[in-house]
C-alpha angles and dihedrals in degrees: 000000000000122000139189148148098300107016133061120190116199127175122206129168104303087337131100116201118203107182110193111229113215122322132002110222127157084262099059092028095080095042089060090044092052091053103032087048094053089044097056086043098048094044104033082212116192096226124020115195121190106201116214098185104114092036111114100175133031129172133180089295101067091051082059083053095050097036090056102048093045084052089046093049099041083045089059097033100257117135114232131205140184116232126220091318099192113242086272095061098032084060089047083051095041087047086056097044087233095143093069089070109021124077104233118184134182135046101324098048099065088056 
């Protein structure tokens, strides 16, 4: 699956992976978008899972990216979940409320 400098694309079973590499800015946000978008369209995947992981800043931006893709997923039947999001990004999601709809799994989530 592609790579590059701030985007990993991992297959697994049913599953696509997509771990978010660094911030999340408007700038980078449409290029993951872009990417994240023709993947889940290409592979028709049963669960896509966007890792973040690796992800230190995230501003308003970043909640459109999720968001979307959650809304693009639920919209074609795929299940969508939020990987190991540090306690920065965690408080940005819990402002949002984000973790009332959104399926958020790993260390962070449980705090």
């Amino acid at each position: 699956m592609p790579t590059n400098d701030f985007l990993k694309i991992e297959k697994k079973g049913d599953a696509v992976i997509f771990t978010v590499l660094g911030d999340i800015d408007h700038h980078r946000a449409k290029k993951i978008k872009q990417l994240i978008d023709s993947e889940i369209f290409i592979c028709q995947p049963n669960t896509v899972c966007i890792n973040l992981g690796e992800v230190d800043f995230m501003d308003s931006s970043g909640l459109g990216l999720i968001l979307g893709r959650y809304r693009i997923s639920t919209e074609l039947g795929i299940a969508f979940k939020l990987i190991e999001p540090n306690p920065r990004v965690m408080k940005i999601l819990k402002l949002a409320g984000c973790e009332k709809i959104l399926d958020i799994v790993g260390k962070e989530a449980a705090n």
